[in-house]
C-alpha positions as CSV (number, residue, x, y, z in Angstrom):
1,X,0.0,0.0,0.0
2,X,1.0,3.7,-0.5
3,X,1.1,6.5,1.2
4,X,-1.9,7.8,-0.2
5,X,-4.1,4.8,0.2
6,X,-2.8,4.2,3.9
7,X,-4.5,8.1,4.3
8,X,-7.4,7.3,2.9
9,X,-8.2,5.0,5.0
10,X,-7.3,6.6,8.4
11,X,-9.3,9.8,7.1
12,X,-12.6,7.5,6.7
13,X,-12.7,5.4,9.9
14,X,-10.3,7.5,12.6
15,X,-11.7,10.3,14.1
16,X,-10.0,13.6,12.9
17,X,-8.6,15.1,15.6
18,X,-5.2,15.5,14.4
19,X,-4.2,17.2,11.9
20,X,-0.6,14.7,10.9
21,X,1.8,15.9,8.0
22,X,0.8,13.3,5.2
23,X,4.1,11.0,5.4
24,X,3.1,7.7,6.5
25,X,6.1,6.0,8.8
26,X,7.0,2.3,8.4
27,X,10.3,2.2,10.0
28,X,12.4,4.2,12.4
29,X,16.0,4.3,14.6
30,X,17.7,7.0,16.0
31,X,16.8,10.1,14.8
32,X,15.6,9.1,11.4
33,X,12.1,7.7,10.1
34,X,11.3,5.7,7.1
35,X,8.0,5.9,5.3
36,X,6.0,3.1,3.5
37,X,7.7,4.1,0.2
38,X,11.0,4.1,1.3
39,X,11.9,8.0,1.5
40,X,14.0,9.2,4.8
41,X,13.1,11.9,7.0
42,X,14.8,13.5,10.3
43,X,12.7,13.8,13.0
44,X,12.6,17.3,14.5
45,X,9.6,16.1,17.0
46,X,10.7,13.2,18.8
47,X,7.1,12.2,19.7
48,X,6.9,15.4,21.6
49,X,10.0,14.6,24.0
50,X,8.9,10.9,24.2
51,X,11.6,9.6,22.2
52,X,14.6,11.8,23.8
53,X,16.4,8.7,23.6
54,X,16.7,8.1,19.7
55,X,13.7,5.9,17.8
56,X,13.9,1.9,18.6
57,X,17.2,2.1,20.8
58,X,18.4,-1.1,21.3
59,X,19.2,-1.1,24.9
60,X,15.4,-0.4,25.8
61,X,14.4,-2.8,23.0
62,X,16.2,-5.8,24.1
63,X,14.4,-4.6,28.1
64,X,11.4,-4.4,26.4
65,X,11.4,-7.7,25.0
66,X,12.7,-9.5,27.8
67,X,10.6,-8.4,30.3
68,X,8.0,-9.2,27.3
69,X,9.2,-13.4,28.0
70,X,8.4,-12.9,31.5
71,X,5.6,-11.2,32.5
72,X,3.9,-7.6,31.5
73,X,0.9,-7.3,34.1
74,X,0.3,-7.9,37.4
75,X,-1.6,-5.5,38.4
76,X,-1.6,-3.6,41.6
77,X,-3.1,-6.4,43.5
78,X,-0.1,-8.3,43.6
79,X,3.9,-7.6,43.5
80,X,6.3,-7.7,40.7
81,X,9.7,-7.5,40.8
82,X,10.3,-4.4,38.5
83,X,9.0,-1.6,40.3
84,X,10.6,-1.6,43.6
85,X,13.8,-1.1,41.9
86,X,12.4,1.8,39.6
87,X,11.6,3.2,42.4
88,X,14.8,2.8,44.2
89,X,16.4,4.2,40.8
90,X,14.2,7.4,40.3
91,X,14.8,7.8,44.1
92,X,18.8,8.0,43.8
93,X,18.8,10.3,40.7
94,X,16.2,12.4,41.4
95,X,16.1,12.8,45.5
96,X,12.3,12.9,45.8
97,X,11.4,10.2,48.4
98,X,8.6,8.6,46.8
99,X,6.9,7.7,43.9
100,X,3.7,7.3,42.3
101,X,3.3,5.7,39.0
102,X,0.9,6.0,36.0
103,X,0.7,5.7,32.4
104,X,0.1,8.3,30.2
105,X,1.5,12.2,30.9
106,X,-2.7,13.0,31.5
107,X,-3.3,10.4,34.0
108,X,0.1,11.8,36.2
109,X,-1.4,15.1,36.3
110,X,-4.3,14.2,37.4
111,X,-2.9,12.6,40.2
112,X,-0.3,15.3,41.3
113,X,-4.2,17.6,41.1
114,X,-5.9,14.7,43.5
115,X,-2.7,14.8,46.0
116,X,-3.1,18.2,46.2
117,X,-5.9,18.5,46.6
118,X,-6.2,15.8,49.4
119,X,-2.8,17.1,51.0
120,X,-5.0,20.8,51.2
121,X,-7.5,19.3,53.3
122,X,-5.4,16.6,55.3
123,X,-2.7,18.8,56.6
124,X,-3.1,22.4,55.4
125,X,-6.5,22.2,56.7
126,X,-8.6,23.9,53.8
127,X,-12.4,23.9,53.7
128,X,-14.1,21.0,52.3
129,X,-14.6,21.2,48.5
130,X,-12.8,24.5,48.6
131,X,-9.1,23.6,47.5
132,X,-7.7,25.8,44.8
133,X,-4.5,25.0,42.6
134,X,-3.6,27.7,40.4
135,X,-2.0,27.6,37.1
136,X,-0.8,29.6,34.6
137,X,-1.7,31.1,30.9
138,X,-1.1,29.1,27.9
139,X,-0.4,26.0,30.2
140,X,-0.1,23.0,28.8
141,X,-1.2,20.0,30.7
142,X,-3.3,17.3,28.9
143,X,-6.7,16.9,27.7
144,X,-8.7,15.2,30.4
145,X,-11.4,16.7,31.1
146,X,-10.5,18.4,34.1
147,X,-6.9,19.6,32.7
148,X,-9.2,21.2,30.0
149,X,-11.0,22.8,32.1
150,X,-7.7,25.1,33.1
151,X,-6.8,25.1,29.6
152,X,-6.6,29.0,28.0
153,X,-6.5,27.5,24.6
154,X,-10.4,27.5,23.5
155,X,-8.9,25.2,21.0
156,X,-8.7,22.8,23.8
157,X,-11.6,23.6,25.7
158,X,-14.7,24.6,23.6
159,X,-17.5,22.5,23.9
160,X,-16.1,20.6,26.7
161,X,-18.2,22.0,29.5
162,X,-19.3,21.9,32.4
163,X,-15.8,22.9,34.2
164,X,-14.4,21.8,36.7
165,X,-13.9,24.5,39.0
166,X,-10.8,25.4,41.6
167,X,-8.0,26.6,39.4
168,X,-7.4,30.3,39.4
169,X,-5.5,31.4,36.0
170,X,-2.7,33.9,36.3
171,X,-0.3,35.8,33.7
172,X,3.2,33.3,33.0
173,X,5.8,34.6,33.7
174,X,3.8,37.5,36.5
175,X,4.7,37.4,39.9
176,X,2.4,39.9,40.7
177,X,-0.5,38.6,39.4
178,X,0.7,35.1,41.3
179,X,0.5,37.0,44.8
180,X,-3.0,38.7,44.2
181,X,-4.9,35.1,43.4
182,X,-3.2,33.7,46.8
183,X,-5.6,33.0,49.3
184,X,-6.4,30.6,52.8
185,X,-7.7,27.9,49.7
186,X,-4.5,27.6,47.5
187,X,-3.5,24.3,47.9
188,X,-0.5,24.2,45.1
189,X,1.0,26.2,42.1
190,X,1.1,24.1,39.2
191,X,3.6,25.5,36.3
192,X,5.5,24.3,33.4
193,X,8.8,25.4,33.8
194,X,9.3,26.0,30.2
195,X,6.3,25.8,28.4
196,X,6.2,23.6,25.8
197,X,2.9,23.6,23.8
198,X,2.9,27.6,23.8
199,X,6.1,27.6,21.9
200,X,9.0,26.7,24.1
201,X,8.1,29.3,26.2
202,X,11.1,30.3,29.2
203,X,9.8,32.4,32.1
204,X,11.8,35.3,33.2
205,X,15.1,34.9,35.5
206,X,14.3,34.7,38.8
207,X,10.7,33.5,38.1
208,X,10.5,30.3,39.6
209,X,12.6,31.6,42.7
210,X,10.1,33.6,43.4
211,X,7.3,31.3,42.9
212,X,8.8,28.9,45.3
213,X,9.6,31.6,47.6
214,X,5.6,32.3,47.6
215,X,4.6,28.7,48.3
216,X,7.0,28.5,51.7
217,X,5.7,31.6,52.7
218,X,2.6,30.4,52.5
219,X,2.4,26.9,52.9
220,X,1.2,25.9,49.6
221,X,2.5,22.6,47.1
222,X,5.1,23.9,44.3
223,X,4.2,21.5,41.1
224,X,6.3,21.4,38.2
225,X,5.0,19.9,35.4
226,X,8.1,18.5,33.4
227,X,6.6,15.8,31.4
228,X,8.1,17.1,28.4
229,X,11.0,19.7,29.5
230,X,12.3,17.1,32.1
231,X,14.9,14.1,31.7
232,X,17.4,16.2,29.3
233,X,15.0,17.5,26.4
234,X,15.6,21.2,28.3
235,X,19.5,20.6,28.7
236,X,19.4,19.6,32.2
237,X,17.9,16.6,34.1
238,X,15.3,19.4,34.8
239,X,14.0,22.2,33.2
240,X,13.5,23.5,37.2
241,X,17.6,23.4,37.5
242,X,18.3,26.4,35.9
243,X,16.9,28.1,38.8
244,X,17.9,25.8,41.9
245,X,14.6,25.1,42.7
246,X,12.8,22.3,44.7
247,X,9.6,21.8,43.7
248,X,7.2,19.9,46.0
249,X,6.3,17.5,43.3
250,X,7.2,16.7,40.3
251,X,5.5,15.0,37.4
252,X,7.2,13.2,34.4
253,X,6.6,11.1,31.6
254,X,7.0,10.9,28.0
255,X,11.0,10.0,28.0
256,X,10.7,8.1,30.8
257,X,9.4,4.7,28.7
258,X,11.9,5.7,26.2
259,X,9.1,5.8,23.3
260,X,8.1,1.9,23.9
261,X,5.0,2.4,26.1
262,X,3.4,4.9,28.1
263,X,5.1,5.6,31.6
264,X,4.5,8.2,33.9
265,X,4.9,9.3,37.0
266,X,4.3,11.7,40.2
267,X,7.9,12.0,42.1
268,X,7.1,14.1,45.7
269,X,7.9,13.6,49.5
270,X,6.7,10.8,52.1
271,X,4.7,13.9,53.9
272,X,2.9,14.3,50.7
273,X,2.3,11.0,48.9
274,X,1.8,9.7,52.0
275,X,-2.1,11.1,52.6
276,X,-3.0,8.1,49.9
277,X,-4.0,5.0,51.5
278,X,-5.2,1.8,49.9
279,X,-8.0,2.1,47.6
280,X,-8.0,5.8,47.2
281,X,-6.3,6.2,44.4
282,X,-4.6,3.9,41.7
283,X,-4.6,2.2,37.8
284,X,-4.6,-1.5,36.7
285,X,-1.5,-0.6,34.2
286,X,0.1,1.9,36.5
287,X,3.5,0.5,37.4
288,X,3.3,-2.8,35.4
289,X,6.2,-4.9,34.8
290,X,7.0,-4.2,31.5
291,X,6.5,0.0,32.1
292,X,9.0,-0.3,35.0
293,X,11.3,-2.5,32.9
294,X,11.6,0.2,30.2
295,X,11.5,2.9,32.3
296,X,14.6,2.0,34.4
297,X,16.2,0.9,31.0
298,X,15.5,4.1,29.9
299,X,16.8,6.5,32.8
300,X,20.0,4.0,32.5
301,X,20.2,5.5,28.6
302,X,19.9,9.2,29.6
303,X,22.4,8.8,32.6
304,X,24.9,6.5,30.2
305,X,24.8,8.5,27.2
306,X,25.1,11.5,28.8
307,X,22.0,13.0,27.1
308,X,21.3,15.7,29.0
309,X,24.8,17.2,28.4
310,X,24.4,16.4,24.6
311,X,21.2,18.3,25.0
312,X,23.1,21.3,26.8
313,X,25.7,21.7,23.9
314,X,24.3,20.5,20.5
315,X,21.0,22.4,22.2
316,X,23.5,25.9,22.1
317,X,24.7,24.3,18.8
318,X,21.6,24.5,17.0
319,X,20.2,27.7,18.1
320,X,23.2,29.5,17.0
321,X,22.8,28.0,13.7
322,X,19.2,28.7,13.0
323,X,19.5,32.6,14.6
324,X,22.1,33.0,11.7
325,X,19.6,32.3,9.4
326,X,18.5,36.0,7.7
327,X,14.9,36.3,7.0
328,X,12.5,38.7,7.5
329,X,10.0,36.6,8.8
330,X,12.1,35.2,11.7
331,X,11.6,36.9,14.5
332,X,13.0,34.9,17.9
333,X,14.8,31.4,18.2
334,X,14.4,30.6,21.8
335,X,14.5,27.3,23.6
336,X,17.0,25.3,26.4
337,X,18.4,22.6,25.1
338,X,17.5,20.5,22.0
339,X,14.2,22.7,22.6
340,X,13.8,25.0,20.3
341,X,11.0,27.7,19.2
342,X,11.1,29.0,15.7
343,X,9.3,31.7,15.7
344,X,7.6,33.5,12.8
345,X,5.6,36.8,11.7
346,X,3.5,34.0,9.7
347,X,2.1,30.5,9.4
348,X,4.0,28.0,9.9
349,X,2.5,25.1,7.9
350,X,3.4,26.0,5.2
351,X,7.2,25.8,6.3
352,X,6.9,22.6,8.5
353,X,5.0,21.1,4.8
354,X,7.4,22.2,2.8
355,X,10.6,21.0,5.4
356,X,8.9,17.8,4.7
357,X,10.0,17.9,1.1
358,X,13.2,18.4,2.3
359,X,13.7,15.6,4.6
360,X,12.6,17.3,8.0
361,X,9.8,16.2,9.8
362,X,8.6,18.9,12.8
363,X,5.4,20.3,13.9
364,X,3.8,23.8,14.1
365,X,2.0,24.9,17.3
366,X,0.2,28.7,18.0
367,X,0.4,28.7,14.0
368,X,3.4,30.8,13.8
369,X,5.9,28.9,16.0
370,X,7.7,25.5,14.5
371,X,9.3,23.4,17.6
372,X,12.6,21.5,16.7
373,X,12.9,18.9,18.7
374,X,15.0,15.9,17.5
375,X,16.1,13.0,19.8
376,X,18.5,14.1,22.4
377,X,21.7,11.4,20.1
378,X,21.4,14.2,17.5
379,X,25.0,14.7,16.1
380,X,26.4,18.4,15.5
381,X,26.7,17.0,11.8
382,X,23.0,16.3,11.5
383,X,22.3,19.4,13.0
384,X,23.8,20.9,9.8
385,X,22.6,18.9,7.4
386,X,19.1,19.8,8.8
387,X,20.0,23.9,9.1
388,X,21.0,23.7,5.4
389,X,17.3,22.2,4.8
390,X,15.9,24.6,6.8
391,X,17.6,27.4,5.5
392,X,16.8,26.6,2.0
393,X,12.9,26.2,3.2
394,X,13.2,29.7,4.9
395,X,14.5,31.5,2.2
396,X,12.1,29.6,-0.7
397,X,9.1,31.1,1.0
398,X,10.6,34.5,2.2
């Protein structure tokens, strides 16, 4: 089959609620995809940080199919002997005491909303049903139902209702506006430290000081979201590093399974996990066997490979290359890392469709921004064979 009749049939029976560049991939490994007829492509994307690691690598291939031989799922109801030592593992690189696992990015921050909330009324002592966790403009989150409900982008949101209520919005990046929606019912902040979605947003310098500053003063949960800035795709373990921050709890996912199969989880303290007790909270695939298999595999990669220093300097690498770029219509390359935002004065579909032609696969978000975002095993020479394409693109539609 071809690319056109593999298209044709996702557009009649799967819903449309994507909106995919038309390349159909068969076959991928490192940072490189393969379609169904054969043409190569570098991926700029990376699954959206899930693949940090470099498509199909073969050190969390040969865990995933080995744990595959032995067992995948347990269940919660009984023991395995795959997740105590991911636990152990994501205690001795990160610090945080405890952890609480999930599958998908969604479900984790849902649960980081639920401890909260729970931790509000169990040892801050707010109000029944009154708990409040702000958040932040042009947050990013997930589309459950609830994370919608916070969601600024109507995009996300419209037709969605009812909301759920408790989550005060305030101005990224604002301090000021932080302070004034503070009150006796804030149970937790809840930021992205970069935001990714928006366009590889960075806050100001000193902004997340000051945020954490707030929530001591005032006895209130610091969340960082860092699903897709954490585990090297910002240029450090996390994106909260660059401001020697300690954030109450984090939540990860995405790069955690590597790209093999969805892992998540909520990393926090004893004190603050600890108001779950049994049956209050939990999911039949959360911290399965084969998740915890990859997921250690796949923290062993980052740490191994040194990814998150490749991230740091081929991250510096590429900016500098793409902010030599002269055209009109760029106005700001931003980013940490091998997280970049490409910003334009224009649409950029028509660029990402036409870097497609060239070889480069990468996505558009807020219409005008492109991320580039390629697996963290990125080489300094594929970064310039993919500025040469982008160049080219760039000045074709200038």
């Amino acid at each position: 089959m071809n690319t056109k009749e593999f298209i044709e049939i996702e557009n009649e029976y799967g819903a449309h609620n994507y909106h995919p560049l038309d390349v159909v991939i068969k076959e991928a490994k490192g940072v490189w995809v393969t379609d169904v007829e054969g043409n190569k492509f570098m991926d700029c994307l990376a699954a959206y940080s899930a693949v940090n690691q470099g498509h199909c690598h073969p050190k969390i291939m040969a865990a995933f199919v080995e744990q595959a031989k032995h067992v995948t799922l347990t269940s919660r109801a009984f023991r395995n002997d795959q997740l105590p030592l991911l636990y152990k593992e994501l205690h001795d690189l990160t610090g945080y005491e405890m952890t609480l696992p999930m599958n998908s990015g969604a479900e984790a921050v849902e649960t980081a909303v639920k401890t909260a909330r729970k931790w509000g009324y169990q040892v801050k002592g707010i109000a029944k049903n009154k708990a409040e966790i702000i958040v932040a403009s042009d947050n990013f989150h997930g589309r459950t139902t609830t994370i919608v409900s916070f969601s600024t982008d109507e995009n996300a949101r419209a037709d969605f209702g009812p909301y759920t209520p408790g989550f005060p919005i305030v101005k990224y990046g604002d301090i000021d506006d932080l302070k004034a929606k503070i009150n006796e019912n804030t149970a937790a902040i809840m930021l992205e430290p970069i935001q990714g979605e928006a366009g590889i947003v960075v806050p100001p310098a000193g902004y997340l000081k000051a945020v954490e500053k707030l929530c001591k003063e005032n006895n209130i949960l610091f969340i960082c979201d860092e699903i897709q800035s954490g585990l090297g795709r910002s240029g450090r373990l996390f994106a909260y590093y660059y401001e020697d921050v300690r954030p109450d709890i984090v939540i990860i996912g995405k790069a955690l399974s590597g790209g093999f199969y969805p892992v998540s989880a909520v990393l926090s303290s004893k004190a603050i996990l600890g108001v779950f007790k049994p049956g209050e909270h939990g999911s039949t695939f959360g911290g399965n066997p084969l998740a915890a298999a990859v997921a250690r595999k796949s923290l062993q990669v980052i740490v191994e490979e040194k990814l998150v220093e490749k991230s740091a300097e081929n991250g510096e690498y590429f900016m500098d290359k793409l902010r030599a770029i002269d055209s009109p219509h760029i106005t700001e390359v931003r980013g940490r890392g091998l997280w970049i935002g490409f910003v334009l004065d224009t649409k950029a579909r028509p660029y990402c469709e036409n870097l497609m032609t060239e070889g480069i696969l990468c996505k558009e978000t807020h219409e005008n921004i492109i991320r580039f975002a390629p697996p963290l095993t990125i080489t300094k020479e594929e970064i310039d064979w993919a500025v040469e394409r982008i160049e080219k693109v760039v000045k074709a539609l200038d």
